[in-house]
PDB file of the backbone (N, CA, C, O) and the ligand in Angstrom, with CONECT records:
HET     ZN  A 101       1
ATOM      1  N   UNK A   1      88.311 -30.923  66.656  1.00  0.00           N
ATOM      2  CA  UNK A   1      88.689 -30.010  67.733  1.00  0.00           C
ATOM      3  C   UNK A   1      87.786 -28.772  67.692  1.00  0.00           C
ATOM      4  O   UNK A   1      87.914 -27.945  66.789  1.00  0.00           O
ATOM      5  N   UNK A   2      86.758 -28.623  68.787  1.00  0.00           N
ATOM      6  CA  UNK A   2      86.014 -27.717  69.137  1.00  0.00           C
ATOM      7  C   UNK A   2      86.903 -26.303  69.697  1.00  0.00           C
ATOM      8  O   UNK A   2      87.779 -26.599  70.510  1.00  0.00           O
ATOM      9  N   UNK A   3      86.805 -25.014  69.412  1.00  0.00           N
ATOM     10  CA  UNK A   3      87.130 -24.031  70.017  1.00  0.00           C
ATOM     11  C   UNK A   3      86.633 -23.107  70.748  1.00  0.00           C
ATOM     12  O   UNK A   3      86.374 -22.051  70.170  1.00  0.00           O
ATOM     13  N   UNK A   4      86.489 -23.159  71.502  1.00  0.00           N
ATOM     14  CA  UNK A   4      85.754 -21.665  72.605  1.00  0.00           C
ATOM     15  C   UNK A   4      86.313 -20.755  72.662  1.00  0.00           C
ATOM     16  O   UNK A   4      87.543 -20.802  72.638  1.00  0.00           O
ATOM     17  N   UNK A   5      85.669 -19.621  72.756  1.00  0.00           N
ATOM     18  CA  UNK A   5      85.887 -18.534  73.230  1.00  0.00           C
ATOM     19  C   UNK A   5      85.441 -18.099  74.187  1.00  0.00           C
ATOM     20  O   UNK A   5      84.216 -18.129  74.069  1.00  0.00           O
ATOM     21  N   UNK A   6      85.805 -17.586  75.355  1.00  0.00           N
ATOM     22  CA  UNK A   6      85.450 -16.803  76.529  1.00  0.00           C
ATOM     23  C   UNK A   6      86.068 -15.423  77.187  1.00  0.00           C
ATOM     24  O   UNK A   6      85.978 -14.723  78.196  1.00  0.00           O
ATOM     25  N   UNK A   7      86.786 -15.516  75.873  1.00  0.00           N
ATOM     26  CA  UNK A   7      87.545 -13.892  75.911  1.00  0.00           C
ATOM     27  C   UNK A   7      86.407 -12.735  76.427  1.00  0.00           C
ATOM     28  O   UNK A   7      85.428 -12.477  75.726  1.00  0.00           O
ATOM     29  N   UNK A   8      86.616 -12.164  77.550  1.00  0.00           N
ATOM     30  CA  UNK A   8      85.484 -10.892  77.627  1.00  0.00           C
ATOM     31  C   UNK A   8      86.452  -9.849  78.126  1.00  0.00           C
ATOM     32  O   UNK A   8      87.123  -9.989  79.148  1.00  0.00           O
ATOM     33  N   UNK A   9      86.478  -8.832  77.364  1.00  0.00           N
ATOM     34  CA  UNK A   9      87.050  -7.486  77.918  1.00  0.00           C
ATOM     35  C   UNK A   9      86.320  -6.208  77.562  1.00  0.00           C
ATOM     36  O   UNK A   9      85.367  -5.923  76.837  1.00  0.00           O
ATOM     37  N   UNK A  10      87.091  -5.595  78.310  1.00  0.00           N
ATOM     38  CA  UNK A  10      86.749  -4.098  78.266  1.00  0.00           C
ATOM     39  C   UNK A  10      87.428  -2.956  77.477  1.00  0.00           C
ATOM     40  O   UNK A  10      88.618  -2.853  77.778  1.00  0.00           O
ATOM     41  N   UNK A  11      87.003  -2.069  76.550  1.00  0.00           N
ATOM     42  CA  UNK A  11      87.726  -0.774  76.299  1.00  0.00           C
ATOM     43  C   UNK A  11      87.076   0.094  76.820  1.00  0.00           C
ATOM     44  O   UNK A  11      85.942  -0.248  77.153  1.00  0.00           O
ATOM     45  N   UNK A  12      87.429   1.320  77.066  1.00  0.00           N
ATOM     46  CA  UNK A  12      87.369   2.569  77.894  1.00  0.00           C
ATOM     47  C   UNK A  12      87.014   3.673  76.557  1.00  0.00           C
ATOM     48  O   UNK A  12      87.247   3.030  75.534  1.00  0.00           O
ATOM     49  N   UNK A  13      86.744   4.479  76.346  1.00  0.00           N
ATOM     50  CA  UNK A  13      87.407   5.780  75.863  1.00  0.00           C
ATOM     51  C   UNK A  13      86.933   6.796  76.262  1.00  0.00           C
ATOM     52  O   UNK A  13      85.789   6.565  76.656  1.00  0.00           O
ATOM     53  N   UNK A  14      87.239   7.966  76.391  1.00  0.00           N
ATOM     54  CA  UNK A  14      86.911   9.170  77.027  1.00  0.00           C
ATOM     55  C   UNK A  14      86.820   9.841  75.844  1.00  0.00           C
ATOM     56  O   UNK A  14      87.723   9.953  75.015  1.00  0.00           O
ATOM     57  N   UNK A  15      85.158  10.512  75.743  1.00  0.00           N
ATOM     58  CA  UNK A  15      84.616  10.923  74.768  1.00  0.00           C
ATOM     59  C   UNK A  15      85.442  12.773  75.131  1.00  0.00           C
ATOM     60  O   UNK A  15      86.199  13.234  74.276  1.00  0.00           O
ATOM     61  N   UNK A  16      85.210  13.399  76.131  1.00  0.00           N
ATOM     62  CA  UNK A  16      85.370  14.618  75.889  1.00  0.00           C
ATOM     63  C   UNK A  16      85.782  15.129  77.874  1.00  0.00           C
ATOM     64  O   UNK A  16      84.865  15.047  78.692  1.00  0.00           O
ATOM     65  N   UNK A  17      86.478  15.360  78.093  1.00  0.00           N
ATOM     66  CA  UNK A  17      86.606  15.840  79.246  1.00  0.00           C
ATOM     67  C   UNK A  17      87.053  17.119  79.780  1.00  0.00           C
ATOM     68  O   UNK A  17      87.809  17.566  78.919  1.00  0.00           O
ATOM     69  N   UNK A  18      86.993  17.820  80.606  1.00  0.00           N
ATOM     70  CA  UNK A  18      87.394  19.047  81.669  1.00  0.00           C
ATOM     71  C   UNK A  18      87.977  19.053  83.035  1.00  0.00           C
ATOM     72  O   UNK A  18      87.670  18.366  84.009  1.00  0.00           O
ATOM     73  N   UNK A  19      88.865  19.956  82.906  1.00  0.00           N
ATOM     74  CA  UNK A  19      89.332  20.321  84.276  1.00  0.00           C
ATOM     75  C   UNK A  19      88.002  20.493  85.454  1.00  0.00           C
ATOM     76  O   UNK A  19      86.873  20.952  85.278  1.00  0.00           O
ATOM     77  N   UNK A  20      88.733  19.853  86.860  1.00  0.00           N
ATOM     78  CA  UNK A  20      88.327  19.587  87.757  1.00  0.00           C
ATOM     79  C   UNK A  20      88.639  20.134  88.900  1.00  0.00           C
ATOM     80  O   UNK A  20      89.856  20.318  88.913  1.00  0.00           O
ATOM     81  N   UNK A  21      88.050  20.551  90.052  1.00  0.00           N
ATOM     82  CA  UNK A  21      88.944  20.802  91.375  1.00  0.00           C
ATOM     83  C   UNK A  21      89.168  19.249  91.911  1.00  0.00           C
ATOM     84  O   UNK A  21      88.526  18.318  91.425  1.00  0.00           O
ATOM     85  N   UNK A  22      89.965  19.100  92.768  1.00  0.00           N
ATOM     86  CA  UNK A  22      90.857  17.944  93.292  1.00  0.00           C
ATOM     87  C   UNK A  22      91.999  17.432  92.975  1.00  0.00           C
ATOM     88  O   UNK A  22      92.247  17.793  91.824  1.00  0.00           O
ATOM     89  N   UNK A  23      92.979  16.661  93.461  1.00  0.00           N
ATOM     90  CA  UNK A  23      93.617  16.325  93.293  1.00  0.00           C
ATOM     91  C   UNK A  23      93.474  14.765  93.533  1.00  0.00           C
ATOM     92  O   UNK A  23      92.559  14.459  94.298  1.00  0.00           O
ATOM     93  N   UNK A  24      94.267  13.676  92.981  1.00  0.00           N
ATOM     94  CA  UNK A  24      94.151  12.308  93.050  1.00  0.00           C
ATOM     95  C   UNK A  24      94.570  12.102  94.314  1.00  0.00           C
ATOM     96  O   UNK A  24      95.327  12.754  95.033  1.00  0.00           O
ATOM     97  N   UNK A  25      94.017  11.176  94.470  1.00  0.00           N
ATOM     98  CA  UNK A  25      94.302  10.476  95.873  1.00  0.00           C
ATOM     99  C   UNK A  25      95.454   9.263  96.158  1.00  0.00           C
ATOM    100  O   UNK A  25      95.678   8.729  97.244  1.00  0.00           O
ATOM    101  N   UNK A  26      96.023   9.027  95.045  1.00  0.00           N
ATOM    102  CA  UNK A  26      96.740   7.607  94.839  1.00  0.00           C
ATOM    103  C   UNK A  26      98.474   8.768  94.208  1.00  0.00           C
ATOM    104  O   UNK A  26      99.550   8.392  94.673  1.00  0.00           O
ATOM    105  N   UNK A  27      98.480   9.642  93.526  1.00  0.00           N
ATOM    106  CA  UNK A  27      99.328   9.985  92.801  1.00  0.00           C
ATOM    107  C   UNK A  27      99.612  11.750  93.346  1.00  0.00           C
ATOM    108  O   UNK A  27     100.590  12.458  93.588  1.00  0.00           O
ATOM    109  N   UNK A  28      98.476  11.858  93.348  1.00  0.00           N
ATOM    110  CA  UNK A  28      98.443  13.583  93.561  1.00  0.00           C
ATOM    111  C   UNK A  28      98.130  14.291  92.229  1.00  0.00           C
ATOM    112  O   UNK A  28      98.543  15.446  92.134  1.00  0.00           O
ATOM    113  N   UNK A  29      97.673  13.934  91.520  1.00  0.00           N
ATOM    114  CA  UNK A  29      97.982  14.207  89.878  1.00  0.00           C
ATOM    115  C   UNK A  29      96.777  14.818  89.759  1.00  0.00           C
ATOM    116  O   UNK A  29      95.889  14.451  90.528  1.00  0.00           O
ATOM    117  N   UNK A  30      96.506  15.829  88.816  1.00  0.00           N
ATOM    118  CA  UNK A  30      95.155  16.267  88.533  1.00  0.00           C
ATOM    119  C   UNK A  30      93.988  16.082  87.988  1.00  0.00           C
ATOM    120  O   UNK A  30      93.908  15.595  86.861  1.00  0.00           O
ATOM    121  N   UNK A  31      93.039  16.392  88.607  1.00  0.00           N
ATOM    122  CA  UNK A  31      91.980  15.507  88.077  1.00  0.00           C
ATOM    123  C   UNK A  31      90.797  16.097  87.040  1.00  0.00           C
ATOM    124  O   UNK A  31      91.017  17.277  86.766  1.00  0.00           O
ATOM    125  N   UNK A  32      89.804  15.648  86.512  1.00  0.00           N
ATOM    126  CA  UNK A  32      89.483  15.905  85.275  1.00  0.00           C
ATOM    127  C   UNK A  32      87.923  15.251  85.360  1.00  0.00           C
ATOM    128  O   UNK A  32      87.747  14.204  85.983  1.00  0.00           O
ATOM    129  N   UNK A  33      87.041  15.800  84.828  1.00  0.00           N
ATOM    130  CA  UNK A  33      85.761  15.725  84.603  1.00  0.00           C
ATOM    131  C   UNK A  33      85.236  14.758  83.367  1.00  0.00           C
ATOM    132  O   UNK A  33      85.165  15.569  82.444  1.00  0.00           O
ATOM    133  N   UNK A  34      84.834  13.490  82.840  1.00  0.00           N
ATOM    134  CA  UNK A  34      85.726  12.939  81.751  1.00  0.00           C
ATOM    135  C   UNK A  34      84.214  12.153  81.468  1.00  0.00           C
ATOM    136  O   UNK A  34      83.750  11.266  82.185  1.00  0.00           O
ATOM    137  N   UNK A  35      83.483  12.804  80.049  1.00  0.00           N
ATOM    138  CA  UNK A  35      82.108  11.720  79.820  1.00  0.00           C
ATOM    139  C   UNK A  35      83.100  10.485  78.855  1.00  0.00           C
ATOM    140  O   UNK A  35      83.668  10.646  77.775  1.00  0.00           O
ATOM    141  N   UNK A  36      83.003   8.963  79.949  1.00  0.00           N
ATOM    142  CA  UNK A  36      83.626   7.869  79.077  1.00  0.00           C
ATOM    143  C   UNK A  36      82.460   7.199  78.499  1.00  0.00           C
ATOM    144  O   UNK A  36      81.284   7.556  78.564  1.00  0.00           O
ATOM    145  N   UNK A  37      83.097   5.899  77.771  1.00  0.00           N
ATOM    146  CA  UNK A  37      82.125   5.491  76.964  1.00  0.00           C
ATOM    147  C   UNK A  37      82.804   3.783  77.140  1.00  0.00           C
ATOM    148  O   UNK A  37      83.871   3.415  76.648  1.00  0.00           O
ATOM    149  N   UNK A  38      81.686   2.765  78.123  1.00  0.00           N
ATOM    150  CA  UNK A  38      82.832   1.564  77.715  1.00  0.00           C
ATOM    151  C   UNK A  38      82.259   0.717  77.249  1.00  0.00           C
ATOM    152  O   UNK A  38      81.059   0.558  77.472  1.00  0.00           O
ATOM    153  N   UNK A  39      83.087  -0.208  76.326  1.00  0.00           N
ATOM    154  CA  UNK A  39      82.487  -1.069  75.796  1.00  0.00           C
ATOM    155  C   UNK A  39      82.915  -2.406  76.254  1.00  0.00           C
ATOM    156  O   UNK A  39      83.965  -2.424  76.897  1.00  0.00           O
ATOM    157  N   UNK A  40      82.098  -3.930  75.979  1.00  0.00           N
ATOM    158  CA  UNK A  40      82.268  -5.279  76.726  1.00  0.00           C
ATOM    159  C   UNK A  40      81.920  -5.312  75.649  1.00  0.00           C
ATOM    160  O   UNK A  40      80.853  -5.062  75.088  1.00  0.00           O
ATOM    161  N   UNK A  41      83.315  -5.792  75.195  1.00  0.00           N
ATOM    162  CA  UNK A  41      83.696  -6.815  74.243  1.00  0.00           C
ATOM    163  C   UNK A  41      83.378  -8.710  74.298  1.00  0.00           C
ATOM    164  O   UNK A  41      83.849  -9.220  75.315  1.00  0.00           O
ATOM    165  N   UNK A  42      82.749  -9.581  73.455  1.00  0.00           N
ATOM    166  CA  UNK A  42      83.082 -10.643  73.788  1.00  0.00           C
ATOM    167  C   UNK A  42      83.451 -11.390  72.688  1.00  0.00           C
ATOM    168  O   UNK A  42      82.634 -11.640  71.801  1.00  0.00           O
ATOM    169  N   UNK A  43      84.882 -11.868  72.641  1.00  0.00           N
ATOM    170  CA  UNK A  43      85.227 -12.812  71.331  1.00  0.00           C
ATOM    171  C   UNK A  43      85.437 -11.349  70.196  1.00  0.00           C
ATOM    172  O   UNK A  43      85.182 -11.405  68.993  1.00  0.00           O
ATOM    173  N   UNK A  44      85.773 -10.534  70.665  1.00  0.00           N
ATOM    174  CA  UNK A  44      86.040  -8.824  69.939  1.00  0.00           C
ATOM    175  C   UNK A  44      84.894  -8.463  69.347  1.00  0.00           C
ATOM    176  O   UNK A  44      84.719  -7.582  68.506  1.00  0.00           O
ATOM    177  N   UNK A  45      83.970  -9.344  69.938  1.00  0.00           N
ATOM    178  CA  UNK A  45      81.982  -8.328  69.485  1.00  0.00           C
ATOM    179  C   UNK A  45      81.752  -7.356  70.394  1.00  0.00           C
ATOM    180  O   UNK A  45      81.863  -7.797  71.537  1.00  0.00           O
ATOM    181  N   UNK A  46      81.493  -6.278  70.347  1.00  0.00           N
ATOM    182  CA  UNK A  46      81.270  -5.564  71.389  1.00  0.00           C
ATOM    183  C   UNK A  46      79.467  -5.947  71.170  1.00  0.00           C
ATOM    184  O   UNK A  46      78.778  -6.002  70.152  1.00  0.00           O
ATOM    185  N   UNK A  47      79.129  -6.171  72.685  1.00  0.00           N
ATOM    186  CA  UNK A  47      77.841  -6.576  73.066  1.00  0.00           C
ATOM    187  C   UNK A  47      77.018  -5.314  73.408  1.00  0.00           C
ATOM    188  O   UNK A  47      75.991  -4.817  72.944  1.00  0.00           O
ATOM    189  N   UNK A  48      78.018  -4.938  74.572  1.00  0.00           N
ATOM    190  CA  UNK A  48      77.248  -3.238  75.537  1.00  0.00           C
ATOM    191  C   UNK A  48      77.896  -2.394  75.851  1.00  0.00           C
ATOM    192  O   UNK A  48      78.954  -2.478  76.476  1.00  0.00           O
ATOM    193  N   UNK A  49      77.289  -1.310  75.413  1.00  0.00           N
ATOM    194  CA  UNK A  49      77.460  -0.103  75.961  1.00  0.00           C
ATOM    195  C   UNK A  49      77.604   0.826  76.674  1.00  0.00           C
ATOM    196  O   UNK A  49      76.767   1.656  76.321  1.00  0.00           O
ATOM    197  N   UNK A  50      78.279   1.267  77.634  1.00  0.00           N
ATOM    198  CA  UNK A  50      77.784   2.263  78.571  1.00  0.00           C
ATOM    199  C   UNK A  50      78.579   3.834  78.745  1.00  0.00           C
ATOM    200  O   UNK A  50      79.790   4.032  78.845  1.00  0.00           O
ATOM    201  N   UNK A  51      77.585   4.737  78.744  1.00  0.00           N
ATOM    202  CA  UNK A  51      78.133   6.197  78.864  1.00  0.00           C
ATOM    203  C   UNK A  51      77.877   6.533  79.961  1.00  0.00           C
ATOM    204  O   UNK A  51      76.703   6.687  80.298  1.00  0.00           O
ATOM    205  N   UNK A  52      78.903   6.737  80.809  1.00  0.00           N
ATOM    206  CA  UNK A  52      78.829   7.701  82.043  1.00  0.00           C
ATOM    207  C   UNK A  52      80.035   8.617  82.115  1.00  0.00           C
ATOM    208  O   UNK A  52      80.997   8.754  81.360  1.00  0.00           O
ATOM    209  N   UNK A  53      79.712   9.167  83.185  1.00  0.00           N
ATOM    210  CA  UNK A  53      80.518  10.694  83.804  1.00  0.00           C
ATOM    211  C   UNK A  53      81.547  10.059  84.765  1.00  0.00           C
ATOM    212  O   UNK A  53      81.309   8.919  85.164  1.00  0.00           O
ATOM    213  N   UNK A  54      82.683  10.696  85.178  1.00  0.00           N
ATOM    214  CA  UNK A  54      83.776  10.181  86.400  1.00  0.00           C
ATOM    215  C   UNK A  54      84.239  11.268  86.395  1.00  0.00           C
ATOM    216  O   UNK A  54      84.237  12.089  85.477  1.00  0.00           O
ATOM    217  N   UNK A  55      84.840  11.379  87.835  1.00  0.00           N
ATOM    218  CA  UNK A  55      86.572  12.407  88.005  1.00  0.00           C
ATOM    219  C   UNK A  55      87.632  11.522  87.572  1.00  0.00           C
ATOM    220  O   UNK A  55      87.680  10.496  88.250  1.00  0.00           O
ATOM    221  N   UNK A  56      88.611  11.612  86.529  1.00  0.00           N
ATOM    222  CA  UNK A  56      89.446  10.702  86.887  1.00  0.00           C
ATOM    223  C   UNK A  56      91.091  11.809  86.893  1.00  0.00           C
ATOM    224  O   UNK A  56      91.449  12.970  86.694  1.00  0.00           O
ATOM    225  N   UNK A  57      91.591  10.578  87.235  1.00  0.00           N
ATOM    226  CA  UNK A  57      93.413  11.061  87.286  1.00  0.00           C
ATOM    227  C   UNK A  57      94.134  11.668  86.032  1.00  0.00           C
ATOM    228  O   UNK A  57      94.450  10.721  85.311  1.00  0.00           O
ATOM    229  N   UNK A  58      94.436  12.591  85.602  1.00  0.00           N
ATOM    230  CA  UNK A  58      95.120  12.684  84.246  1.00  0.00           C
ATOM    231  C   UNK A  58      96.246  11.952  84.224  1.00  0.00           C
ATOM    232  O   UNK A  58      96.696  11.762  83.094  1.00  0.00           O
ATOM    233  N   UNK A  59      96.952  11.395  85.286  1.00  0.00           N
ATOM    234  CA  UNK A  59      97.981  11.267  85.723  1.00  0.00           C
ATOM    235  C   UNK A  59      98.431   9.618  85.596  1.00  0.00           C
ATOM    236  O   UNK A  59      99.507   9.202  85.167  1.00  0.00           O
ATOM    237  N   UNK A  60      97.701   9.105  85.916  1.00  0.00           N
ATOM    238  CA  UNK A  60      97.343   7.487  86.645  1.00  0.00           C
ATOM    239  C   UNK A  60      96.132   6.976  86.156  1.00  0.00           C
ATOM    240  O   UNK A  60      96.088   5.788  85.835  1.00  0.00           O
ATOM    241  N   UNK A  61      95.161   7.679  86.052  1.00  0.00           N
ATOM    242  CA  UNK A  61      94.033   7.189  85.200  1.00  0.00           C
ATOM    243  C   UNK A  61      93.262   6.881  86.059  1.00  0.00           C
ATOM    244  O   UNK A  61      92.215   6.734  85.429  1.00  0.00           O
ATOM    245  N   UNK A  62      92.965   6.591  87.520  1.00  0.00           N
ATOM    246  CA  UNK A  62      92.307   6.649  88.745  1.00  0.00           C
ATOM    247  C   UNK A  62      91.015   6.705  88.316  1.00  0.00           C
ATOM    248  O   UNK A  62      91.125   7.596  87.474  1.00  0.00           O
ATOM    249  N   UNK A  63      90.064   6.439  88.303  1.00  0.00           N
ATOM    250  CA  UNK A  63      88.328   7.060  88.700  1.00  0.00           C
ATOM    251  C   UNK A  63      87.985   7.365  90.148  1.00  0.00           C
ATOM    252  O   UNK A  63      87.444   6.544  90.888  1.00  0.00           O
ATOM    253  N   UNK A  64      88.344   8.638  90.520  1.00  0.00           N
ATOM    254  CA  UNK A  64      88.334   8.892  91.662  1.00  0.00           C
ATOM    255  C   UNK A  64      87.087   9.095  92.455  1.00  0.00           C
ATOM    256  O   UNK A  64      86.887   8.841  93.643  1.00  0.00           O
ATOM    257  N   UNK A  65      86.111   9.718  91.356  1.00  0.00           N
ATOM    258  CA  UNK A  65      84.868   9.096  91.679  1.00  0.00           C
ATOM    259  C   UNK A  65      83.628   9.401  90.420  1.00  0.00           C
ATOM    260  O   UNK A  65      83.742  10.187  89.480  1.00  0.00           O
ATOM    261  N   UNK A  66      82.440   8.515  90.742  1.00  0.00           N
ATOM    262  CA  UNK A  66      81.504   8.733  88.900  1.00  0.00           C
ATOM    263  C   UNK A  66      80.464   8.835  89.644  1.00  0.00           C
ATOM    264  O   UNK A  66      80.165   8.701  90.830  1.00  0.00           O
ATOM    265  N   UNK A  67      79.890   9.155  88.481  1.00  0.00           N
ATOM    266  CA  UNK A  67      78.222   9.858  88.711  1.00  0.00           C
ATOM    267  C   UNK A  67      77.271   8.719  87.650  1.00  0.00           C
ATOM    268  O   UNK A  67      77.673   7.911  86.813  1.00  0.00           O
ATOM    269  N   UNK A  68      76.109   9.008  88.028  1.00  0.00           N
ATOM    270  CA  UNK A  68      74.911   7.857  87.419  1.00  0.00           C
ATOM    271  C   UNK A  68      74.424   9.064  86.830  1.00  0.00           C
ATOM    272  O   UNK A  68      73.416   9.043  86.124  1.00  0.00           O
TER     273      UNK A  68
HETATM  274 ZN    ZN A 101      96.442   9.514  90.029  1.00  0.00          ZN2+
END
């Protein structure tokens, strides 16, 4: 019996963030300036990396909107 794996996910974490002007659009909740960091996991290897910037929701967790 052969086993595969094709498990692929994602973790998130938010390295360091700041208050924002706006409010969420889904909740109303306040929003926040937030450098994340995510990782793609496969079979629990993380493969890649990526650091970017977003507004998100403190509230709901929303990415209301990100920057390159
Ligand atoms: Zn929200």
């Amino acid at each position: 019996m052969v086993f595969y794996c094709f498990l692929v996910d994602q973790t998130r974490r938010v390295l360091q963030s700041k208050p924002a002007a706006g409010t969420c659009s889904r909740c109303g909740g306040g929003a926040r300036v937030a450098d994340i960091r995510t990782a793609t996991r496969f079979c629990y290897v993380p493969f890649y990396w990526k650091s970017w910037r977003a507004v998100v929701c403190t509230s709901c967790g929303a990415v209301l909107r990100s920057y390159r």
